[in-house]
C-alpha positions in Angstrom: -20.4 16.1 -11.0 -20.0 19.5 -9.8 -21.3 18.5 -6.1 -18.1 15.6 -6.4 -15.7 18.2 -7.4 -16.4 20.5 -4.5 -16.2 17.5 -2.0 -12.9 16.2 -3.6 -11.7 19.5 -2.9 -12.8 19.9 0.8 -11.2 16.1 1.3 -7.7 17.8 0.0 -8.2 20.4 2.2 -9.0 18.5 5.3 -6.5 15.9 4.4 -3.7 18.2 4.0 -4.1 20.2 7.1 -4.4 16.5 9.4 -1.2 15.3 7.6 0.9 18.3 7.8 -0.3 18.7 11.5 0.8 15.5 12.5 4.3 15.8 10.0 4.7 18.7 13.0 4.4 16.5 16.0 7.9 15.1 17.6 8.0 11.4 16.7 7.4 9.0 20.1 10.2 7.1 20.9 10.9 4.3 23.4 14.0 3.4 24.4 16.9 3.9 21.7 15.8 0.8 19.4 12.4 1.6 18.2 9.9 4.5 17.2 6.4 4.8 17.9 4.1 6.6 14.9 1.0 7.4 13.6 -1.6 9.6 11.1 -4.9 10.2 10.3 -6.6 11.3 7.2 -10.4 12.7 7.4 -12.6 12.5 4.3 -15.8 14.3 3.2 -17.2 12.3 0.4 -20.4 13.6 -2.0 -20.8 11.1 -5.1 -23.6 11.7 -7.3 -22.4 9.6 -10.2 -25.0 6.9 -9.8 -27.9 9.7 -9.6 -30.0 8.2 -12.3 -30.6 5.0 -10.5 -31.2 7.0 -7.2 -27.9 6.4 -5.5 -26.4 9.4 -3.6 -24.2 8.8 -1.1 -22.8 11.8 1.3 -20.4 11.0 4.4 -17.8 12.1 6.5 -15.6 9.4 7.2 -12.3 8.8 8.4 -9.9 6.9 5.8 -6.9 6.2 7.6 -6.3 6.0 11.3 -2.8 4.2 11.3 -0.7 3.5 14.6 2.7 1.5 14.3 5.8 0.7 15.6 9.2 0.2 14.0 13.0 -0.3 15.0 15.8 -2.1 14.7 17.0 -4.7 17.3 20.4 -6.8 17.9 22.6 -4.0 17.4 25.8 -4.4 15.2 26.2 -8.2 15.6 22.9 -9.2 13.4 20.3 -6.3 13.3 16.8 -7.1 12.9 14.4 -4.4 11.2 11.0 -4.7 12.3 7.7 -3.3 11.5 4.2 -3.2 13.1 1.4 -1.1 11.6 -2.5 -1.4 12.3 -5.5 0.4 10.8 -7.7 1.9 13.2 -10.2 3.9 10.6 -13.7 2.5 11.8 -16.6 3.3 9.5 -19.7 1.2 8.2 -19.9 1.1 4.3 -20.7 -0.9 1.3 -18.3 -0.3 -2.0 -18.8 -2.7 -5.1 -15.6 -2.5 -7.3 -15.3 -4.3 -10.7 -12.4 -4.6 -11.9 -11.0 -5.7 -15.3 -7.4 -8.3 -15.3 -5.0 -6.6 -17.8 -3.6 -10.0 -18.5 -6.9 -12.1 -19.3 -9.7 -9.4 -19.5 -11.6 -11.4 -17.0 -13.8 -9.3 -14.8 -13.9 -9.9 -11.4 -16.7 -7.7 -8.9 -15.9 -7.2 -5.1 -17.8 -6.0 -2.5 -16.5 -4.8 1.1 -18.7 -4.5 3.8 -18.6 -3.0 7.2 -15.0 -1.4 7.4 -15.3 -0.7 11.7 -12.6 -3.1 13.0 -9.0 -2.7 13.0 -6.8 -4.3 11.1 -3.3 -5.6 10.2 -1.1 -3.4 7.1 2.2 -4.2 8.2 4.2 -6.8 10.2 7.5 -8.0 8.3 11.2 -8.6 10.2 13.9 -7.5 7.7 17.6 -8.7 8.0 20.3 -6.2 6.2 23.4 -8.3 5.2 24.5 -5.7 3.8 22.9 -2.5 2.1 22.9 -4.8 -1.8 21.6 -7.8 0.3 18.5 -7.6 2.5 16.2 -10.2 3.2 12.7 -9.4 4.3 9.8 -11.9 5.4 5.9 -11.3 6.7 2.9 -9.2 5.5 4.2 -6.0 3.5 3.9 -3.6 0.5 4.9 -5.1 -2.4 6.9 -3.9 -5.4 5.3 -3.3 -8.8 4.9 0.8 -9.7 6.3 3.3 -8.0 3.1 4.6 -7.4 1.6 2.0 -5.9 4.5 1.5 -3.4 4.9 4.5 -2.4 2.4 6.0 0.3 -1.0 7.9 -0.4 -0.3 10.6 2.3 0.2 14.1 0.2 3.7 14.5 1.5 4.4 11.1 -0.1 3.4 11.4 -4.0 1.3 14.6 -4.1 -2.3 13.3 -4.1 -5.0 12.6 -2.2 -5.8 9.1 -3.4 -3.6 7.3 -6.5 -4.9 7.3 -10.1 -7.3 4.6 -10.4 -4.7 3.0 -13.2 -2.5 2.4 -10.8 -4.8 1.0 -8.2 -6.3 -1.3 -11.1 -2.8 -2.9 -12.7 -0.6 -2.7 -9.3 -4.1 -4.1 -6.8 -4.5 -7.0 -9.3 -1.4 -8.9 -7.6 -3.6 -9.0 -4.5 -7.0 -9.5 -6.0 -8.9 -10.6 -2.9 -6.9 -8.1 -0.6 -6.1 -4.3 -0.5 -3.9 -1.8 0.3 -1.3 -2.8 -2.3 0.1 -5.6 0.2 0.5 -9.4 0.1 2.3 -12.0 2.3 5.4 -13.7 1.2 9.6 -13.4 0.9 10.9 -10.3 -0.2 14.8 -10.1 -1.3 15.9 -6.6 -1.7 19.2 -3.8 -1.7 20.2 -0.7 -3.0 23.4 0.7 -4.1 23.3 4.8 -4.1 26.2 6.7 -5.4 26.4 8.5 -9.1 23.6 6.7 -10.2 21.4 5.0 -7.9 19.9 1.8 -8.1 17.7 -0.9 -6.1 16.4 -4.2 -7.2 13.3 -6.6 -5.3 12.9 -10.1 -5.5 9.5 -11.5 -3.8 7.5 -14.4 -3.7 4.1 -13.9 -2.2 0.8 -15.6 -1.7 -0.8 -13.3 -4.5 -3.9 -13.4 -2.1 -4.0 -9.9 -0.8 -3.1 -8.9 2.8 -4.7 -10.9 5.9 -5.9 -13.4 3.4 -5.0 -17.7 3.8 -3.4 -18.9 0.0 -5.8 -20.2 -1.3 -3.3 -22.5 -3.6 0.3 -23.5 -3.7 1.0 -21.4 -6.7 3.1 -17.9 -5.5 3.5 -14.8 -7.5 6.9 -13.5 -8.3 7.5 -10.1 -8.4 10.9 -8.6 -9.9 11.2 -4.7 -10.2 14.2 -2.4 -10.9 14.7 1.4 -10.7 17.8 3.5 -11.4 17.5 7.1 -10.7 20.6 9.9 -12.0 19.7 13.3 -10.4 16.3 14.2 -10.9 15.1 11.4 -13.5 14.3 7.6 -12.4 13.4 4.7 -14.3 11.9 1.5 -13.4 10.8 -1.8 -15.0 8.8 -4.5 -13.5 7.4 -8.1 -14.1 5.2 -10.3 -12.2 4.4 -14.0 -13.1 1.7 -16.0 -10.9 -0.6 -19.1 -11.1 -4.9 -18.6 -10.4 -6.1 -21.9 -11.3 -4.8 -23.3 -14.9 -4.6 -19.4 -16.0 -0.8 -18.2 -15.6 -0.8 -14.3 -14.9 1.7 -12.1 -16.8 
């Protein structure tokens, strides 16, 4: 435990120094539509929870690597947002998660395997009607806790890695995927003023991210948040088909 502590400790370190490093850099731009950017975040890793059974597992590791791309194109007659972003963080490991579904206390075990090719996070188009109307369509993050939308990077919530609640309600939406993202429709806006507000509206796959649906049943994600000064509230709901089991 002790051995765990100390290496959770040197991953804050390392991470904070990489991400505040590259929060220094000038962002890359091309051209006057569109921004190239990027971040990395090194771990050090020492788990000795699973010492009884002879399982010790020390590694350096890198566990993000992410280069993208986004812009806006078309100008003032019918702007297009865009977003591109690919995960370059190539290591070799084995992680077996079980995970228990809050809304039928099934169980349900996964096991990833050999992490070293890139893949696809991001890659949505979103149209802005107006700032209270957006409409957004492709792979993206979608909207269940605050948490869980918001980025991992310390700048963004203040942690290394999110609380493993989080990560075990907000991942079940995706429950063969990861990273908190899905494919599907996404209608969104926000109104700021006094007291501001935003509202989502998706329909997604309910697959997880570079995953085929594996049904025609979609999830449907609905989330609110108001925020006055310093406080903010939100409330969510999610409804979605597995089978002949509805998820609530």
């Amino acid at each position: 435990m002790v051995r765990k502590m100390i290496g959770r400790f040197f991953v804050t370190v390392v991470a904070l120094v990489i991400v505040l490093s590259l929060s220094s850099v000038p962002v890359s731009k091309a051209g006057d539509g569109f921004k190239v950017f990027g971040y990395g975040q090194a771990w050090y890793v020492s788990d000795d929870s699973d010492v009884s059974a002879g399982n010790v597992s020390s590694e350096f590791l890198m566990r993000r690597a992410r280069l993208g791309v986004e812009g806006t194109y078309g100008g003032a007659q019918i702007p297009v947002d865009f977003k591109f972003v690919g995960e370059f963080a190539g290591y070799n490991s084995t992680t077996t998660t079980t995970v228990i579904h809050p809304y039928d206390g099934s169980t349900e075990t996964t096991t990833t395997t050999d992490r070293g090719s890139a893949s696809l996070l991001d890659a949505y188009l979103n149209i802005p009607f107006s700032p209270l109307f957006q409409v957004q369509m492709g792979q993206f993050k979608y909207h269940y806790t605050e948490i869980g939308t918001a980025s991992s990077k310390i700048k963004a919530i203040g942690l290394v890695y999110r609380p493993e609640v989080v990560q075990n309600i907000h991942g079940n939406l995706g429950r063969s995927g990861g990273s908190l993202r899905d494919v599907g429709l996404r209608i969104h806006g926000v109104q700021k003023g006094g007291i501001t507000y935003n509202y989502d509206l998706e329909f997604i796959n309910g697959d997880g991210a570079n995953k085929a649906d594996r049904n025609d049943n979609k999830v449907i994600l609905v989330h609110l948040a108001g925020k006055v000064g310093g406080i903010k509230v939100f409330g969510a709901y999610f409804t979605g088909k597995d089978g002949t089991v509805v998820n609530k």
